[in-house]
C-alpha positions, 0 to 999 in steps of 0.5 A: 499485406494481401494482394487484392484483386483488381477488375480488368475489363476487355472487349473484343470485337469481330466480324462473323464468318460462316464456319464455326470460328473461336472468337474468344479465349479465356486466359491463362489461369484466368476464369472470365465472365462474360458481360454482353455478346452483342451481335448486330445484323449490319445487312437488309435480311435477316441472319441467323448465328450460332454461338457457343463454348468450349473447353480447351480450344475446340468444339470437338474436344471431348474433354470438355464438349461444345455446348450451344448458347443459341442455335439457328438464332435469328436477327432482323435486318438491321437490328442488334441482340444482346445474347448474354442476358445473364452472365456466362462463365468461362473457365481457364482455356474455355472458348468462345465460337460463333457463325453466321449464315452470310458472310460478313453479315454480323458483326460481334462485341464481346465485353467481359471481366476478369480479376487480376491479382 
């Protein structure tokens, strides 16, 4: 009898550095699709983020160049944006990176799903 596929769901949370960090990392062998990436301005000023993905765990890696989601994007003082109005594809290895211009400033929601056989 086939194995069917099953629907895992994860959801990963984070706070914001300044630098460029991975926040996410598609699994092994596993392509995810993201869901939602809520970012929320836990601060009285606005903030401004950069999210991103990468192949193969960097932004400088040339196989599979860093291309930007958002650039420079802001959020109100104290308000939440969903940046994944559609679905984002990561592919196997495929990585996630985001900042914000004040530290501990955003916090990050990831939610996305995979199938799993």
């Amino acid at each position: 009898m086939a194995q069917v596929p099953l629907n895992h769901f994860t959801r990963v949370s984070t706070t914001l550095d300044t630098t460029l960090t991975q926040v996410y990392s598609a699994p092994v062998d596993t392509a995810a699709i993201m869901l939602t990436i809520l970012a929320s301005n836990t601060t009285g000023n606005t903030q401004t983020i950069t999210i991103g993905i990468s192949g193969n765990g960097g932004p400088n890696v040339p196989v599979k160049p860093y291309f930007n989601i958002v650039k420079s994007f802001n959020i109100p003082a104290n308000d939440v944006t969903n940046i994944a109005i559609g679905k984002i594809v990561l592919e196997n290895y495929d990585a996630l990176f985001a900042n914000a211009t004040a530290l501990s400033s955003v916090d990050l929601t990831l939610s996305d799903r995979k199938s799993v056989v």
